[in-house]
Jmol script that loads the backbone (N, CA, C; Angstrom):
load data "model"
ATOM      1  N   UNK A   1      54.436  57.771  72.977  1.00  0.00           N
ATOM      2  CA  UNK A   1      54.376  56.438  73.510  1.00  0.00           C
ATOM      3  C   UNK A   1      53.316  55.641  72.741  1.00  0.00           C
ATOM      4  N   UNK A   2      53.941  54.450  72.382  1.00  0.00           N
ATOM      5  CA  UNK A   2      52.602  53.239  71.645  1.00  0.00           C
ATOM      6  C   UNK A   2      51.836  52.611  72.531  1.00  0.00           C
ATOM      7  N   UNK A   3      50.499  52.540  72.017  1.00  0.00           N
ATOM      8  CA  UNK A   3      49.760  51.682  73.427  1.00  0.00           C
ATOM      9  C   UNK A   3      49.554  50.475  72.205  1.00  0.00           C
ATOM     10  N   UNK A   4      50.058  49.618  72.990  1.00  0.00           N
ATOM     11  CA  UNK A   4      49.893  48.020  72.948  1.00  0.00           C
ATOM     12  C   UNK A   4      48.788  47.541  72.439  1.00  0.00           C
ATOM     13  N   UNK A   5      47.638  47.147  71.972  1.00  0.00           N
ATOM     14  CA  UNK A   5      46.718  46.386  72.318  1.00  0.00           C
ATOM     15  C   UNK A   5      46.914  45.309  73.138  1.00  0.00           C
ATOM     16  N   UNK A   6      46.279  44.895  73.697  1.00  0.00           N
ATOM     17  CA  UNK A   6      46.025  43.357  74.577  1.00  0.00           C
ATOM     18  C   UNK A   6      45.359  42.542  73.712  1.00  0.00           C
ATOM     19  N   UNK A   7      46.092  41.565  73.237  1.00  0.00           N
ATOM     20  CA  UNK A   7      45.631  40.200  72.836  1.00  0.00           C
ATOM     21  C   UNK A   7      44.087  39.409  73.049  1.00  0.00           C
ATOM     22  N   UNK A   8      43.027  39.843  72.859  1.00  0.00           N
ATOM     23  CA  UNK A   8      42.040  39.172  72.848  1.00  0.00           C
ATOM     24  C   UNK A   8      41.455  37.664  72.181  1.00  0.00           C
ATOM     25  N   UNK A   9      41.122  36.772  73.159  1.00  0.00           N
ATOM     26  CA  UNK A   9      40.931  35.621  72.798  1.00  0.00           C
ATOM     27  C   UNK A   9      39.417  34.886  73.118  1.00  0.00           C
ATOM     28  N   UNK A  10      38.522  34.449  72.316  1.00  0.00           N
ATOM     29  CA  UNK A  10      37.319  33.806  73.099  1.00  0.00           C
ATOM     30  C   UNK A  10      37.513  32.065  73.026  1.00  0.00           C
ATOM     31  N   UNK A  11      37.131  31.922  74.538  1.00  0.00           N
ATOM     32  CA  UNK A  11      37.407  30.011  75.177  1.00  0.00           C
ATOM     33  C   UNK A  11      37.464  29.485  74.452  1.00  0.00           C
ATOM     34  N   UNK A  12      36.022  29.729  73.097  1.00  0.00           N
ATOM     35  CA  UNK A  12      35.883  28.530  72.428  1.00  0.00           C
ATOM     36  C   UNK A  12      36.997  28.421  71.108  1.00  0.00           C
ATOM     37  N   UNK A  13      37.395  29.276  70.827  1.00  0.00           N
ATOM     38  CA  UNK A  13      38.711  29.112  69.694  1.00  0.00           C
ATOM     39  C   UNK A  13      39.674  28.865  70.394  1.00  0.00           C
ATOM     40  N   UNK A  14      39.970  28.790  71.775  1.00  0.00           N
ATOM     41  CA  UNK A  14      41.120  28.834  72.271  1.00  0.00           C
ATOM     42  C   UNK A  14      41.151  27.078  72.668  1.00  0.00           C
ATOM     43  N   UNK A  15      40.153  26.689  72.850  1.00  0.00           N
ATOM     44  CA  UNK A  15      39.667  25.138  73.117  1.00  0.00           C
ATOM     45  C   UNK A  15      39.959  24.482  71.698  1.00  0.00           C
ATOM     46  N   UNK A  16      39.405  25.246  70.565  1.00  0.00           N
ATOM     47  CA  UNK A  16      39.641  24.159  69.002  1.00  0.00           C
ATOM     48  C   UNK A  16      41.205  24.594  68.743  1.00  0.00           C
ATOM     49  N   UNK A  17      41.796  25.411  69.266  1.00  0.00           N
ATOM     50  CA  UNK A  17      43.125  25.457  68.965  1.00  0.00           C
ATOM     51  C   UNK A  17      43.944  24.772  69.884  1.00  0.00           C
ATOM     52  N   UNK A  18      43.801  24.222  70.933  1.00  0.00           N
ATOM     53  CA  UNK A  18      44.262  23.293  71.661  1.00  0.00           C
ATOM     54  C   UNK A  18      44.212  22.061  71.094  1.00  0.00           C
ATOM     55  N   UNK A  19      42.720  21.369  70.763  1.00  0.00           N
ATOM     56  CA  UNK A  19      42.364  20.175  70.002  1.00  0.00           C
ATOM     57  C   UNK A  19      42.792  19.883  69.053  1.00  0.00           C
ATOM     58  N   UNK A  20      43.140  20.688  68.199  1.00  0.00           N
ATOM     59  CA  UNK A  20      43.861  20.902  66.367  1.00  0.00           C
ATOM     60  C   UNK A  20      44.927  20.710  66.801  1.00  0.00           C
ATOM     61  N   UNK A  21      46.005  21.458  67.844  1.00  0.00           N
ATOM     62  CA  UNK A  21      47.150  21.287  67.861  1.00  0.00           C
ATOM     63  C   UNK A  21      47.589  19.835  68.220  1.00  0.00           C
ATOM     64  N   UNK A  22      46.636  19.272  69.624  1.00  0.00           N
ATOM     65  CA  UNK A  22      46.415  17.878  70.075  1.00  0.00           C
ATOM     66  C   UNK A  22      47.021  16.836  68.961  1.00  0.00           C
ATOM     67  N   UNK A  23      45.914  17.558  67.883  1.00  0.00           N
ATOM     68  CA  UNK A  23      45.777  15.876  67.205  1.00  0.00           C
ATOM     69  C   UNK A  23      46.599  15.842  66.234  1.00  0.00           C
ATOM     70  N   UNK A  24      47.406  16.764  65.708  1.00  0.00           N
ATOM     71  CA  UNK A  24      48.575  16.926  64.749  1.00  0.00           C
ATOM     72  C   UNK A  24      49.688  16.461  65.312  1.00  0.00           C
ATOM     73  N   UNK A  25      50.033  15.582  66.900  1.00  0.00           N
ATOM     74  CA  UNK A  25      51.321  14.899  67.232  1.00  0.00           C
ATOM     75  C   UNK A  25      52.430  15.464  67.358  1.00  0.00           C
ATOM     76  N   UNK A  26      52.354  16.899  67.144  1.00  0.00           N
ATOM     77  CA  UNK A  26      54.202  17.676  66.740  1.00  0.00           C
ATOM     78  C   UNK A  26      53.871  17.856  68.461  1.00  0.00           C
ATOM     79  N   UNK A  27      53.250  18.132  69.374  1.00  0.00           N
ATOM     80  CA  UNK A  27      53.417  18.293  70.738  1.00  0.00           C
ATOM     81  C   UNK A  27      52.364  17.196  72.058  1.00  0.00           C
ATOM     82  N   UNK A  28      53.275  17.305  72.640  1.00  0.00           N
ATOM     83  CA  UNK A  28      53.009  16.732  74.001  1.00  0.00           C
ATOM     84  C   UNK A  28      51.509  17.375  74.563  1.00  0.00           C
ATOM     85  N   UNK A  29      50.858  16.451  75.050  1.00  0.00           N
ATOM     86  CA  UNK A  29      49.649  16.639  75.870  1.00  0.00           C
ATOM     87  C   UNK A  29      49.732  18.110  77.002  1.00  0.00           C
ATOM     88  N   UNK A  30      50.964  17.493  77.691  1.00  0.00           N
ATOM     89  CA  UNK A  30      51.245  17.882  78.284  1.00  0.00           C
ATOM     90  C   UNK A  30      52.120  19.524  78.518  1.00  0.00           C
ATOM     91  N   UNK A  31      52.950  19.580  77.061  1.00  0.00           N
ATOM     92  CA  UNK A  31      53.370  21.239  76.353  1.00  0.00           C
ATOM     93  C   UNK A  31      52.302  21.655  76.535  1.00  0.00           C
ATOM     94  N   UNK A  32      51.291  21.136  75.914  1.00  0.00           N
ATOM     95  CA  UNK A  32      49.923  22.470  75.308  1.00  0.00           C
ATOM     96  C   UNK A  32      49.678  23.018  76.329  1.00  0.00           C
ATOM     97  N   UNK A  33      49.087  21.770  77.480  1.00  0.00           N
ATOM     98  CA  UNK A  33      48.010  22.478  78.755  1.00  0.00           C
ATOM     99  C   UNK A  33      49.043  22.924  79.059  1.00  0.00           C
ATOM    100  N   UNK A  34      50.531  23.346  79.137  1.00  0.00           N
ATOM    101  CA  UNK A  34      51.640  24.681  79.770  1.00  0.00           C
ATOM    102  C   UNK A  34      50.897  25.459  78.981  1.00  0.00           C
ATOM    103  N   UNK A  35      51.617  25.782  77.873  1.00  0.00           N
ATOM    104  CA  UNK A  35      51.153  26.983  76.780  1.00  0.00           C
ATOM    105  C   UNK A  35      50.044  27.499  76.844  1.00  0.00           C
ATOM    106  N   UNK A  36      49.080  26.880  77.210  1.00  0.00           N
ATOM    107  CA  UNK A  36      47.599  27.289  77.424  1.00  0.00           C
ATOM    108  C   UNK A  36      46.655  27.551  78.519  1.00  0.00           C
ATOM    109  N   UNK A  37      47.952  27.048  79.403  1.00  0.00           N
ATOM    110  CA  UNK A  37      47.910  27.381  80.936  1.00  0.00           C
ATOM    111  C   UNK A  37      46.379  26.590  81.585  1.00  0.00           C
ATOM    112  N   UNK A  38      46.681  25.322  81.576  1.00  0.00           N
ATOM    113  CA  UNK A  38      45.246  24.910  82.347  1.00  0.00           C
ATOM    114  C   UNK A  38      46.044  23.169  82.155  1.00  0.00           C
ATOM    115  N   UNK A  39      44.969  22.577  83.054  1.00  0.00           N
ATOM    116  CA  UNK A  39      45.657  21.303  83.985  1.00  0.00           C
ATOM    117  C   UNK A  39      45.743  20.555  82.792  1.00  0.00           C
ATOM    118  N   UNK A  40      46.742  19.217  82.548  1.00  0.00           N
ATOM    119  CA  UNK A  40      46.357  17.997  81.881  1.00  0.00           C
ATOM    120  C   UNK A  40      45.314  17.199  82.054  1.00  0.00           C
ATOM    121  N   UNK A  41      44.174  17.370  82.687  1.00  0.00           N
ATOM    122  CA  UNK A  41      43.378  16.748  83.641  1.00  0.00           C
ATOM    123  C   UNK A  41      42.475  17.204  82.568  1.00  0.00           C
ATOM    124  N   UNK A  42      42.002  18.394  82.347  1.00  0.00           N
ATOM    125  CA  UNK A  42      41.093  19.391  81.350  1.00  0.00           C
ATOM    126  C   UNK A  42      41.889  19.268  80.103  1.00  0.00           C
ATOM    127  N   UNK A  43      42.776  19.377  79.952  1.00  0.00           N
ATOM    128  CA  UNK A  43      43.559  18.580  78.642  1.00  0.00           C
ATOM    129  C   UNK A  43      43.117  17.829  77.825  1.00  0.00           C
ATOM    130  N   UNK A  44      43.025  16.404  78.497  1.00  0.00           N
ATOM    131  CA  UNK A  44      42.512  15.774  78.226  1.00  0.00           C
ATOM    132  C   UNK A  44      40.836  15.564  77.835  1.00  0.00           C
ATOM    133  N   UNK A  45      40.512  15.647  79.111  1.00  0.00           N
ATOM    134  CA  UNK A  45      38.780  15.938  78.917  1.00  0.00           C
ATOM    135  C   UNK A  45      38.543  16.900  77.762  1.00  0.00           C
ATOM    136  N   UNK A  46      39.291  17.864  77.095  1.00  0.00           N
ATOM    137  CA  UNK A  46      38.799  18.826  75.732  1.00  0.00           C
ATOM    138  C   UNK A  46      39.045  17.681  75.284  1.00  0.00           C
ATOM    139  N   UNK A  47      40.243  17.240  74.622  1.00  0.00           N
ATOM    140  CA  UNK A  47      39.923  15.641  73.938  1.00  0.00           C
ATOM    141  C   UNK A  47      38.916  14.915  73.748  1.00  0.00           C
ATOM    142  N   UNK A  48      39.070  14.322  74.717  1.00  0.00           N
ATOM    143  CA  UNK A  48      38.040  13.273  74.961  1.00  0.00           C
ATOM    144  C   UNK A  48      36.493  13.822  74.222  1.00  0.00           C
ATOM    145  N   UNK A  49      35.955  14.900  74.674  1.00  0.00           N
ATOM    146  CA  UNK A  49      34.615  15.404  74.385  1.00  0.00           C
ATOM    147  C   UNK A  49      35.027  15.985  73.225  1.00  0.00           C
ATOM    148  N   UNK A  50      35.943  16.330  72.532  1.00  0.00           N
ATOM    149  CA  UNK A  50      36.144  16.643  70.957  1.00  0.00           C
ATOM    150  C   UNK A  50      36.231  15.408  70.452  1.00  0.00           C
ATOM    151  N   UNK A  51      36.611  14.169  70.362  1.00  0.00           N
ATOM    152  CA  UNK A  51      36.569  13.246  69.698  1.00  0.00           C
ATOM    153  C   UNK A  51      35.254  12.506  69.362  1.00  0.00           C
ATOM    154  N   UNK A  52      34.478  12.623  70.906  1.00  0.00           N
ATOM    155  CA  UNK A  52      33.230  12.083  71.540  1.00  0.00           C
ATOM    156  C   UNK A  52      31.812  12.648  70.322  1.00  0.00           C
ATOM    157  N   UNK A  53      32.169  14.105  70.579  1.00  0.00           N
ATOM    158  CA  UNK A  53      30.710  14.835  70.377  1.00  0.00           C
ATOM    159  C   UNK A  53      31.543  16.301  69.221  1.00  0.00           C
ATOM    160  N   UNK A  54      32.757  15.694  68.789  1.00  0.00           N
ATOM    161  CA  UNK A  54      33.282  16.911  67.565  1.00  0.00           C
ATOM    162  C   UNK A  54      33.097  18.735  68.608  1.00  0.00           C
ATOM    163  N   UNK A  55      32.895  19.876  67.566  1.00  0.00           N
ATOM    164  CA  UNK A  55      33.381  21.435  68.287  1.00  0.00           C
ATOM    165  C   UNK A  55      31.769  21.351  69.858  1.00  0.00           C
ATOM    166  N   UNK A  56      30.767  20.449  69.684  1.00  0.00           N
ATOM    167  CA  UNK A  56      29.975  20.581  70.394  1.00  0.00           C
ATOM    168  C   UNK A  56      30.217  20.187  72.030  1.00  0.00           C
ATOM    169  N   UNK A  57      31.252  19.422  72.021  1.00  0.00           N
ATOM    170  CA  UNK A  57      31.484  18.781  73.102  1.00  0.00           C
ATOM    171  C   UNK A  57      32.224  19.945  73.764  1.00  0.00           C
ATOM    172  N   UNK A  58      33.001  20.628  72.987  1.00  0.00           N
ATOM    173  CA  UNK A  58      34.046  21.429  73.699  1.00  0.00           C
ATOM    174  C   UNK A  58      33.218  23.566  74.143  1.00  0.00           C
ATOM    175  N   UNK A  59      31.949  22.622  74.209  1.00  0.00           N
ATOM    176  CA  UNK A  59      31.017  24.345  75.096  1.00  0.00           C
ATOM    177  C   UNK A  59      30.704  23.675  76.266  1.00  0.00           C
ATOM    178  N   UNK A  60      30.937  25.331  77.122  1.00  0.00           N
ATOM    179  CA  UNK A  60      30.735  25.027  78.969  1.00  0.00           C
ATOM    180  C   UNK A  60      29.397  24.626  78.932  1.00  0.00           C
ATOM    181  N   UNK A  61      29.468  23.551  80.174  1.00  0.00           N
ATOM    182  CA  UNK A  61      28.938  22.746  80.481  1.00  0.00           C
ATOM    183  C   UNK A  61      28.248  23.615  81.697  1.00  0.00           C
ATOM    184  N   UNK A  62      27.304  22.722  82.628  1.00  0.00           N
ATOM    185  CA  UNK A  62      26.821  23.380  83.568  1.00  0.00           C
ATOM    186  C   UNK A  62      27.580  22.353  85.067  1.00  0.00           C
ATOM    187  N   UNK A  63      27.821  23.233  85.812  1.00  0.00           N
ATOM    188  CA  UNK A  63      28.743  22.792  87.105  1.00  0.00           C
ATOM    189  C   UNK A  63      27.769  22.065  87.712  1.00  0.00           C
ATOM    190  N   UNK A  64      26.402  22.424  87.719  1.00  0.00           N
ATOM    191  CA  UNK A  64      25.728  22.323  88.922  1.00  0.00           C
ATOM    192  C   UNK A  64      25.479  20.458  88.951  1.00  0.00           C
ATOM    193  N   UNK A  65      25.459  19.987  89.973  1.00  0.00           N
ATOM    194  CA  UNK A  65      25.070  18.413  90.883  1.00  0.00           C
ATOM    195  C   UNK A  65      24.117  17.882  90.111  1.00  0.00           C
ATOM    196  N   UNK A  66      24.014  16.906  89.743  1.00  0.00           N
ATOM    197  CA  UNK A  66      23.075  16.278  89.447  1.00  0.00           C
ATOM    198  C   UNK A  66      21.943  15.772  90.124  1.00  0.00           C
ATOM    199  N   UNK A  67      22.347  16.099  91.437  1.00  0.00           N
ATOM    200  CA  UNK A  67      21.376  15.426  92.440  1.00  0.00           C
ATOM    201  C   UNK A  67      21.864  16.168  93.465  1.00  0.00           C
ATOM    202  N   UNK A  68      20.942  16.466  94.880  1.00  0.00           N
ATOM    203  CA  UNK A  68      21.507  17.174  96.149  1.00  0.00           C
ATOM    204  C   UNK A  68      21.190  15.638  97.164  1.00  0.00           C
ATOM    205  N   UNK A  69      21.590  14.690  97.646  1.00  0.00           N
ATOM    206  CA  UNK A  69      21.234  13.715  98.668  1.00  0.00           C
ATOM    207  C   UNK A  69      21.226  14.733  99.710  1.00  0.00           C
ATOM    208  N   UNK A  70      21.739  15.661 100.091  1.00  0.00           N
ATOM    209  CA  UNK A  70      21.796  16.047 101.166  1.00  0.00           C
ATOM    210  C   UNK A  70      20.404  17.051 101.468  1.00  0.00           C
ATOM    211  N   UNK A  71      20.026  17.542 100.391  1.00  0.00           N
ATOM    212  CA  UNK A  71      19.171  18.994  99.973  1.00  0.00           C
ATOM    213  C   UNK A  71      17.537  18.143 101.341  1.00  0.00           C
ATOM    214  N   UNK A  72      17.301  19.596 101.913  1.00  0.00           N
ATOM    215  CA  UNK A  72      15.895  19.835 102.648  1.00  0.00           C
ATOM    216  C   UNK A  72      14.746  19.271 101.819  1.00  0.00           C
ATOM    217  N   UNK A  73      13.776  18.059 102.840  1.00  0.00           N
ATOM    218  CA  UNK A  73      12.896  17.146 101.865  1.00  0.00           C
ATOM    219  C   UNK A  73      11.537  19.099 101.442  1.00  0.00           C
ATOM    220  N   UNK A  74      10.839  19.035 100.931  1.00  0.00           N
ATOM    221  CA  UNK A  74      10.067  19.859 100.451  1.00  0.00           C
ATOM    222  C   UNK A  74       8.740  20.250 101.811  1.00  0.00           C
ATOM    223  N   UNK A  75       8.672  18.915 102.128  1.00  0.00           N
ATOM    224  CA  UNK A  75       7.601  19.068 103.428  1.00  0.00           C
ATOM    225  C   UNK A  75       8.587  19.777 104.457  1.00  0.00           C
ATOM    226  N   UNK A  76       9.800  19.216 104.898  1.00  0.00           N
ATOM    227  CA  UNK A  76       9.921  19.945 105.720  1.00  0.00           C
ATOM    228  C   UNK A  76      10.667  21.628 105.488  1.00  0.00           C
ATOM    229  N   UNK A  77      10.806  21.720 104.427  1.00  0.00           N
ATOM    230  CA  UNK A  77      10.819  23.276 103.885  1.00  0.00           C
ATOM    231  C   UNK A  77       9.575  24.371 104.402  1.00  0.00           C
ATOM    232  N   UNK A  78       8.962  23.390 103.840  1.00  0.00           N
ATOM    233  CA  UNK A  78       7.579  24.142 104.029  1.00  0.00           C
ATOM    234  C   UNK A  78       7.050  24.540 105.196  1.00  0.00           C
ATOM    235  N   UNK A  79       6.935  23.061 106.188  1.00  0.00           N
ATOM    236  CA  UNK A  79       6.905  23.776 108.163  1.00  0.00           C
ATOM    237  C   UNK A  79       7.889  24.916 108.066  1.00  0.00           C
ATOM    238  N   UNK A  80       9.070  24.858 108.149  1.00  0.00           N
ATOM    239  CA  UNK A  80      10.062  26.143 108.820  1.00  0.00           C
ATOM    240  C   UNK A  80       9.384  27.629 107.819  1.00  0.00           C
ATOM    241  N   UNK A  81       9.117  26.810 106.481  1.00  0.00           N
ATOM    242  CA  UNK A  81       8.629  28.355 106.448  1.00  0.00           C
ATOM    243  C   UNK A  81       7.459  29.120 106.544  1.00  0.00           C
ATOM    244  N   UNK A  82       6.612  28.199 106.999  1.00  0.00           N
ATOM    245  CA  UNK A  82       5.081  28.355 107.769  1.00  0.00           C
ATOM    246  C   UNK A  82       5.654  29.088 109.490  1.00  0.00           C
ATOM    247  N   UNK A  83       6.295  27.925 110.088  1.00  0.00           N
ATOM    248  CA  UNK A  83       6.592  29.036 111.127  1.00  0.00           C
ATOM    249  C   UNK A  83       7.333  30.222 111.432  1.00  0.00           C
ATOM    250  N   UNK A  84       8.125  30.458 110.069  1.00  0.00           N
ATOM    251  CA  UNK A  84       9.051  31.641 110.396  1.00  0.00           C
ATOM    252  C   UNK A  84       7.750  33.094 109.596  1.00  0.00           C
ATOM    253  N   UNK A  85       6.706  32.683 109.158  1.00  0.00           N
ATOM    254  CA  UNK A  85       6.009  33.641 108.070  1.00  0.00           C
ATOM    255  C   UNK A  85       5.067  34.001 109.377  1.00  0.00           C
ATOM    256  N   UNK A  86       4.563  35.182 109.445  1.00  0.00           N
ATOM    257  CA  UNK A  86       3.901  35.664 110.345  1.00  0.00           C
ATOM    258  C   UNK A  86       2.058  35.053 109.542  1.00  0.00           C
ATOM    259  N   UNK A  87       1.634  34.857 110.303  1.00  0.00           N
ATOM    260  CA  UNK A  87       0.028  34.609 109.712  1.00  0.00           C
ATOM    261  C   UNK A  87      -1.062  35.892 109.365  1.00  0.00           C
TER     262      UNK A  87
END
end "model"
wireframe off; spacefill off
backbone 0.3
color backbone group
């Protein structure tokens, strides 16, 4: 019996091979993100930040908020954890 290899791929060639294919016109926006299995939504946005900022635009980014409005002010962090800390 033959064992297969599995196809190994890393994001970031798989992102400039999306973009290359993009901008050569033989396919739809919309083919690729099938073929490549991820939304037109992110489709686009590789675009956009490849045109924007060239192969730099197209490395993960960081998810996290720019801001918490909601996040615990620091003073009152500090009471709850004055009273929950034994003295």
């Amino acid at each position: 019996m033959a064992i297969m290899p599995w196809k190994k791929t890393e994001p970031m060639l798989e992102k400039e091979r999306f973009v290359t294919l993009a901008s050569t016109g033989r396919f739809t926006v919309s083919e690729l993100c099938k073929d490549f299995g991820i939304s037109r939504k992110t489709g686009h946005q590789y675009i956009k930040r490849y045109d924007a900022e060239g192969r730099s635009g197209l490395e993960e980014r960081s998810r996290r908020p720019k801001s918490s409005p909601g996040a615990t002010k620091e003073v009152i962090e500090k009471l709850i954890l004055n009273v929950k800390s034994p003295l």
